[in-house]
N, C-alpha and C positions, 0 to 999 in steps of 0.2 A: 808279728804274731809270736815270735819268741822260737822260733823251730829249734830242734836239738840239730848242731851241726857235728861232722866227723871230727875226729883230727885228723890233721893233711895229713891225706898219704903221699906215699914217692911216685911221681909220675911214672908211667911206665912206656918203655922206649918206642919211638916209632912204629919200630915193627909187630910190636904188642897190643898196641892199640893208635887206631885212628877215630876214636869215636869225637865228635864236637859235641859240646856238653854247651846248650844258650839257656841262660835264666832268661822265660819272655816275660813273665809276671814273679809279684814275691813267693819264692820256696816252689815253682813249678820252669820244670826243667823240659826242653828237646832236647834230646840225645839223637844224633844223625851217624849211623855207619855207611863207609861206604857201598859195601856189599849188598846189591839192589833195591839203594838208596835209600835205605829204611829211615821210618824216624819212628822214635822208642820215646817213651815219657817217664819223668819222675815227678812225682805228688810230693809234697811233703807235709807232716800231721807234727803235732808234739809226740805222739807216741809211737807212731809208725810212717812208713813211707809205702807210694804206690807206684808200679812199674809198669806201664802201659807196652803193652807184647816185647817180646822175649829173644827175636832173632831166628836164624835158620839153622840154627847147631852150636855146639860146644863152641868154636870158634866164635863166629859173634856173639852170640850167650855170654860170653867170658869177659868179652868188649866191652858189653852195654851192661855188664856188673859191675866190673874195673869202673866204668864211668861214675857209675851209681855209689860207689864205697867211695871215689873223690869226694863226693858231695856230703854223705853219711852212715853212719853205720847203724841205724836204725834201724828196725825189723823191719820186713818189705814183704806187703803184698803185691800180687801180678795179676793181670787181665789181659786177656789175650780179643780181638777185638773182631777176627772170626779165624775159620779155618782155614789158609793158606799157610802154608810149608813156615815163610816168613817170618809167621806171627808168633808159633804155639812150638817152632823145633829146639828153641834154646831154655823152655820152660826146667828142663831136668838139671840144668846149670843153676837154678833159681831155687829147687828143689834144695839141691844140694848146699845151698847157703840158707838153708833152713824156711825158705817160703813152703806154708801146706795151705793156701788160701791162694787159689786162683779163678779166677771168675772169668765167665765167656756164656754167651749166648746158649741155652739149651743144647739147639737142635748141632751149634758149632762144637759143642762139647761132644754128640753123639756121632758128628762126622769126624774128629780127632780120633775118635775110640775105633771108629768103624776104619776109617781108611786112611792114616795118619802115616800109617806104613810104607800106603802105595807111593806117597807122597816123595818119599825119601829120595830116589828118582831126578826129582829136579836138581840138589843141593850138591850132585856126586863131583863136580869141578871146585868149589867154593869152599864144602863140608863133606871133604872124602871120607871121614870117620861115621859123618852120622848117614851118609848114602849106605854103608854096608853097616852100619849099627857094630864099629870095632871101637873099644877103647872107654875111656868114661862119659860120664854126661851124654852118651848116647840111646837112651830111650828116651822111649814119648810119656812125657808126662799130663792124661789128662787133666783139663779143669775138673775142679773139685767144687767152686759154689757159682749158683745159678742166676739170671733174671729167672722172673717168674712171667706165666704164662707160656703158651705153645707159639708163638711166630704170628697168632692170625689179629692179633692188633698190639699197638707200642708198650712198652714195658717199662717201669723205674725200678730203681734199686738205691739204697743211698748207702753208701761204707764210709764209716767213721775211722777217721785217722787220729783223732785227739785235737779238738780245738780247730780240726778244719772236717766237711765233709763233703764227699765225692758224689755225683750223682752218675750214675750207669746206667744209661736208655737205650732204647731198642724201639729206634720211628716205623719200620716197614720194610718191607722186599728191596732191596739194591743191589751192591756191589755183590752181594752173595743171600742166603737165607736167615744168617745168622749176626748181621753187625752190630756190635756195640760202642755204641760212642761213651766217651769221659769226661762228664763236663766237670769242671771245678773254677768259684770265682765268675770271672769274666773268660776264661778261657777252655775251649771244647778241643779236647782230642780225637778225629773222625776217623781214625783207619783209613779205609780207601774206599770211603763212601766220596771223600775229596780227594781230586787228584792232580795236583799243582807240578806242570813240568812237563810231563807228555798224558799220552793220549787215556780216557776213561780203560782200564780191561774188563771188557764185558764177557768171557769166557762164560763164567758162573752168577753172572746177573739176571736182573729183572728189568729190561731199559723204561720200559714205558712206567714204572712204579718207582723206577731209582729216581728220575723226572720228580714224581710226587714229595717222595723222602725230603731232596735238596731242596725244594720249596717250603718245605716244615723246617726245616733246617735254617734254611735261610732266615725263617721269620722269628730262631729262640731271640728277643731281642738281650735277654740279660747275658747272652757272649759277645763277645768283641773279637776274638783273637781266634781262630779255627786251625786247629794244625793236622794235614793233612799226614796220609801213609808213606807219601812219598813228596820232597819239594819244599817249598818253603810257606809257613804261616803265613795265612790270606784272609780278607775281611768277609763279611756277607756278601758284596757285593760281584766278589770274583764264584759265590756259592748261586749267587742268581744267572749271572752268566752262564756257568756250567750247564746247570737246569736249561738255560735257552737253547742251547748250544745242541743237548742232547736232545731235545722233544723235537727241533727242528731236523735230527739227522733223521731221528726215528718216522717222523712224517715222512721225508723226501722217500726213504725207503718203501713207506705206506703208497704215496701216491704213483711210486715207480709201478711196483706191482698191478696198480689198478690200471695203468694205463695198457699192461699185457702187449705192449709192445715188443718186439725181438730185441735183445740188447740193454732196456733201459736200464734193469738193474746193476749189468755193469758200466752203463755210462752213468748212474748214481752215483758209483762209489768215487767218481773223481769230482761231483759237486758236495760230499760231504767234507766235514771240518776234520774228520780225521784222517790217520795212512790209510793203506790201505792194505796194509795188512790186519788192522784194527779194525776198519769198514770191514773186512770178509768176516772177521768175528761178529760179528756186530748182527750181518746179516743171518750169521747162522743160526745164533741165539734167538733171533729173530723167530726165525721160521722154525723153531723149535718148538717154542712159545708159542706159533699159530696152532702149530698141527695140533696141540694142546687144547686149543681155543677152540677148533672144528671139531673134536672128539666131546666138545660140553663141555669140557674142562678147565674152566674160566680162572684166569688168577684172581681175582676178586673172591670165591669162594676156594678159592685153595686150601687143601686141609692136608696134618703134613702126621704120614704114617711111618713109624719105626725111625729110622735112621736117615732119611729122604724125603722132600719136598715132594713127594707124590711122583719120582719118580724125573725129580725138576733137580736134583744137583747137578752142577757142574763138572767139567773136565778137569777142572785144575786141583779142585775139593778129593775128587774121584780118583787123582793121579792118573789121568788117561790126555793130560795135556800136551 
């Protein structure tokens, strides 16, 4: 396709960077940091390049840019793919190499703005500078452009890089309120709608509709290649599994509760596929979601006011994890 490539830069030493930088398809890069195993993406266009989320602060920020100027010095847009610490806290490092085009889900742009802060919290080990916001690159930079629509059905968007184009969708309720996937080609980048390595984190989920998502997912047939938030790219096949995997915990929990026996629920949690520290998530979310359910308040008609899913954001979103 002719893509503009950089000229080498000088590698930078161990201690500067550990980012793995894999070409899986032509001019579409995984970038993997160590630090909470992220996997980050680069697009590449003739005229610009795209960076699929940003890291947890200046520090990795800085990582998965170094990675990124390896490969090109192209203009770089970003996409942040939803609202975890993760995704959206190294956006001001990307700022500051001239990105003003970052794209994220609505409602994930209005949870960054609203509670992006409280967030900071998690990163205080890893990204002491941006835990207490000292130093550069340390604010929150929100997304600036949008999918369209409110959350209550899927969404396209298509960004033009020059001679290649991106598509940015938004299937349904999962991993959180606000996910964006990045297909391009044969190959989809999922966030942590897929999660290759350990267990689903349902903190800020919707499990019985995250079920529905992966089956749509499952079925884009024009991808081949799905690269998860964390782990190593997987085919559809490991994307149907998941799907099985999760409807069946979420039943066993369904059919524990009906049987109102003393105990079942936590002799549940050691016939699910997950820990059990992710079971006890799992079941909370759960029963969040019911009390939801007996109040009338059906996800299927879910409608989503101000800054919150009705009242349905998560812990982790919330920074109260």
């Amino acid at each position: 396709m002719g893509f503009k490539q950089a000229a080498h830069l000088p590698e930078s030493s161990t201690l500067e960077s550990m980012a793995r930088t894999l070409e899986i398809a032509d001019g579409i890069y995984q970038i993997s940091t160590d630090n909470y195993r992220l996997n980050s993406g680069l697009i590449m266009g003739a005229e610009k390049a795209m960076v699929i989320d940003t890291g947890a602060g200046p520090r990795q920020g800085a990582e998965i840019l170094r990675a990124v100027r390896r490969v090109t010095d192209l203009p770089l847009v970003a996409v942040n793919t939803h609202a975890h610490f993760d995704r959206f806290m190294g956006n001001a490092v990307f700022a500051a190499d001239g990105v003003t085009d970052i794209w994220a889900h609505p409602r994930a742009a209005r949870a960054i703005e609203s509670y992006g802060d409280r967030q900071r919290l998690y990163v205080e080990v890893l990204e002491p500078e941006m835990a207490h916001q000292q130093g550069p690159n340390t604010e929150l930079v929100v997304p600036t452009r949008f999918l369209p629509g409110d959350g209550t059905r899927p969404a396209f968007t298509r960004v033009e890089l020059g001679q290649r184009a991106v598509t940015l969708m938004y299937l349904g309720l999962a991993h959180t309120d606000g996910d964006v996937l990045v297909g391009v080609d044969d190959v989809l980048f999922a966030g942590d709608i897929i999660e290759q390595g350990s267990d689903p984190a349902f903190d800020d989920s919707y499990p019985e509709l995250w079920v529905s998502t992966l089956r749509t997912l499952a079925g884009l047939d024009r991808y081949r290649i799905f690269v998860p938030g964390h782990g190593t790219p997987v085919e559809s096949t490991f994307i149907e599994r998941m799907a099985d995997t999760m409807e069946d915990a979420v039943q066993k929990i369904a059919d524990s509760a009906l049987t109102k026996v003393k105990g079942a629920t936590t002799a549940s949690m050691y016939q699910l596929p997950y820990s059990g520290g992710s079971t006890r998530i799992l079941l909370d979310r759960l029963t969040k979601l019911e009390a939801r359910e007996a109040e009338g308040q059906g996800l299927s008609t879910v409608t989503f006011e101000g800054d919150t899913a009705s009242g349905l954001t998560g812990p982790i979103t919330l920074g109260q994890g």
